[in-house]
Backbone as CSV, one residue per row, in Angstrom:
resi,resn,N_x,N_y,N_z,CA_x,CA_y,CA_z,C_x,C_y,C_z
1,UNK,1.575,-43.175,-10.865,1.648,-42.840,-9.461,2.334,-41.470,-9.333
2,UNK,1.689,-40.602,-8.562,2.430,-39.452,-8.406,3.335,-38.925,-7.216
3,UNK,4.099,-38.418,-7.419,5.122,-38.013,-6.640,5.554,-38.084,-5.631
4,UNK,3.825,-37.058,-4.347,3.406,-37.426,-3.785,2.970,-38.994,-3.364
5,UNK,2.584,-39.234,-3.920,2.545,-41.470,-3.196,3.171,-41.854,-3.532
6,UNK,4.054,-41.841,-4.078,6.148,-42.321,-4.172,6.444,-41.751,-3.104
7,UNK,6.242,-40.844,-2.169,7.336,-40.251,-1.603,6.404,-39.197,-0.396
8,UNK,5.618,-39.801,0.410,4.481,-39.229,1.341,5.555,-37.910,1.968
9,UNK,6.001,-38.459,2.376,6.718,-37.013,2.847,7.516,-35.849,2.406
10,UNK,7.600,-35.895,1.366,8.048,-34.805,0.292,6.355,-34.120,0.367
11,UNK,5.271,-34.371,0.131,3.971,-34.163,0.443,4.457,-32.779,1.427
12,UNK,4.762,-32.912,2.551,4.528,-32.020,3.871,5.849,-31.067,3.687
13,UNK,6.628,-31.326,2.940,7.381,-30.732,2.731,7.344,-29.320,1.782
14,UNK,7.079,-29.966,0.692,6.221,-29.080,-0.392,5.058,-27.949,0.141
15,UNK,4.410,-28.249,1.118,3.631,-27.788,1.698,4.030,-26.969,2.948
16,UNK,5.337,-26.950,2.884,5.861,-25.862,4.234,6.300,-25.214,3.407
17,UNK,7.248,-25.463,2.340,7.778,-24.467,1.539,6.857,-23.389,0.944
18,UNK,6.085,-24.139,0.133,4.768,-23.006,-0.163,4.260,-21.824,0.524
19,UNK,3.748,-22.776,1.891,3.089,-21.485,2.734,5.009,-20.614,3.352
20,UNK,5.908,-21.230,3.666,6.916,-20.702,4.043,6.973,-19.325,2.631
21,UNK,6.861,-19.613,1.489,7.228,-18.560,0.344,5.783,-17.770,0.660
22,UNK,4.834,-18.053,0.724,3.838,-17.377,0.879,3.593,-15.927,1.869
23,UNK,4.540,-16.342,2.748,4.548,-15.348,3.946,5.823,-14.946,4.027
24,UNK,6.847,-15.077,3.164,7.824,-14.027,2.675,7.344,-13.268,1.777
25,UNK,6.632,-13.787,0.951,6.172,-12.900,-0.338,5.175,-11.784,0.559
26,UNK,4.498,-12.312,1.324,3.635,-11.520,1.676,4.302,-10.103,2.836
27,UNK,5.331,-10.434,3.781,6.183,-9.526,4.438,6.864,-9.105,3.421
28,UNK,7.326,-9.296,2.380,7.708,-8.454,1.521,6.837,-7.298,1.112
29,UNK,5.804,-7.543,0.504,4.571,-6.819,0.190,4.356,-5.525,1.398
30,UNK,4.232,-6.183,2.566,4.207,-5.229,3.618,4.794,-4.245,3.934
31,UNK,6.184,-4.362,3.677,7.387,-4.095,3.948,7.717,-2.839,3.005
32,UNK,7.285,-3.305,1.966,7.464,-1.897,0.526,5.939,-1.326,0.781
33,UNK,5.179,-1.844,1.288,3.789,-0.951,1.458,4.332,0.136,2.416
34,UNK,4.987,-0.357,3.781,5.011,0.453,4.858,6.523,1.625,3.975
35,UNK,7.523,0.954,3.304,8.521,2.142,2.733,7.727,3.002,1.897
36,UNK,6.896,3.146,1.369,6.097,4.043,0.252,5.465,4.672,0.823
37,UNK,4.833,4.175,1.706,3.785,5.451,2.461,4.621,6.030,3.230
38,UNK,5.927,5.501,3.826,6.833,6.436,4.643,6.864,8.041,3.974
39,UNK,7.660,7.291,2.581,8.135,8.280,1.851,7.107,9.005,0.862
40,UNK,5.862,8.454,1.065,4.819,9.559,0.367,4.492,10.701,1.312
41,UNK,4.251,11.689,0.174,3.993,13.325,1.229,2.615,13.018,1.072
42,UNK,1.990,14.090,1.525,0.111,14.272,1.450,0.348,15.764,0.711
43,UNK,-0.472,15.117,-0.322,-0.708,16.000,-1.248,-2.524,16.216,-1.317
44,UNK,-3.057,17.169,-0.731,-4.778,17.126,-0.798,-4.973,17.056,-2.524
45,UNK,-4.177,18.338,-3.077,-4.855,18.574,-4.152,-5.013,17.202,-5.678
46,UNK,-3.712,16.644,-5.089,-3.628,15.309,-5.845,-4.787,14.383,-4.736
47,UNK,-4.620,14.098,-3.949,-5.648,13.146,-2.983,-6.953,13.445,-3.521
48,UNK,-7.245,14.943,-4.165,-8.795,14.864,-4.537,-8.906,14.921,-6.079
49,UNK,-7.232,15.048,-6.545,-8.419,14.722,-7.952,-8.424,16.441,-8.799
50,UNK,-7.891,17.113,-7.828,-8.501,18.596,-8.300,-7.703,19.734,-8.144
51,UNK,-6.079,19.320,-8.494,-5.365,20.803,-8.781,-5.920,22.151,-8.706
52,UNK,-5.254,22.777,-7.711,-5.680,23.968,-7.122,-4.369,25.056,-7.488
53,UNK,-4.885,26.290,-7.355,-3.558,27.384,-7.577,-3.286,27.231,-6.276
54,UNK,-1.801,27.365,-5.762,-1.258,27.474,-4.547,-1.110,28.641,-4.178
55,UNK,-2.128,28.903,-2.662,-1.888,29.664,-1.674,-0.775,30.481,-1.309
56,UNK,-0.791,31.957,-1.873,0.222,32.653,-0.808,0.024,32.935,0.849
57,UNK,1.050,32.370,0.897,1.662,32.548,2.405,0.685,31.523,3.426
58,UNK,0.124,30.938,2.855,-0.979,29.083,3.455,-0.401,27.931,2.934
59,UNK,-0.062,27.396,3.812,0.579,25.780,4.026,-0.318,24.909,3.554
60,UNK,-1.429,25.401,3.985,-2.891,24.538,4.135,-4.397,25.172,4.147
61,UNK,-5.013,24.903,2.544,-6.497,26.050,3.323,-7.531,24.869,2.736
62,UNK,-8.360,24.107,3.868,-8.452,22.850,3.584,-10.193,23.808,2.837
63,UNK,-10.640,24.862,2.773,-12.122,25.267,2.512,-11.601,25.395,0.898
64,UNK,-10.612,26.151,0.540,-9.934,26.579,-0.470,-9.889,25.347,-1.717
65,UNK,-9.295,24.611,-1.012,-9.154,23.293,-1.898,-10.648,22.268,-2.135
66,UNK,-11.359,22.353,-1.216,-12.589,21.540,-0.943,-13.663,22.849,-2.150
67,UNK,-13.226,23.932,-2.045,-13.830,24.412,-3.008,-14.902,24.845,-2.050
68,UNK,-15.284,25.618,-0.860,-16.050,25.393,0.421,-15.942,26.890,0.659
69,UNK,-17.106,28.003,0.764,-16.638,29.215,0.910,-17.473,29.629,2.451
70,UNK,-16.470,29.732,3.384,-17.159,30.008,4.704,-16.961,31.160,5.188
71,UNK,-17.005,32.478,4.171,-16.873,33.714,4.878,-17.904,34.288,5.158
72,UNK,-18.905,33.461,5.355,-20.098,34.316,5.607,-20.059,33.867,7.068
């Protein structure tokens, strides 16, 4: 006989705890998802994959990095 049918209500019990750990574990998860992306910068040239020489005196040259030549 198992545990459960010795003891029906340890059953519902077991079963709050679970989902109760389940959804700490899971707000945890959230929680360091939302601190990491806080503290991540945006980096394009890492975001694509494709180290670029850095721009004098440009913050940002989104054609430059895309590799995109629109001076015509």
């Amino acid at each position: 006989m198992s545990d459960a049918e010795q003891h029906p209500h340890h059953h519902g019990l077991v079963e709050r705890l679970r989902e109760h750990h389940e959804q700490v574990v899971h707000r945890h998860e959230e929680e360091a998802l939302e601190a990491a992306a806080g503290q991540a910068g945006f980096d394009l040239e890492t975001d694509l994959g494709h180290p670029m020489l850095h721009h004098e005196g440009e913050a940002f040259d989104l054609e430059g990095d895309l590799g995109v030549d629109n001076s015509h």
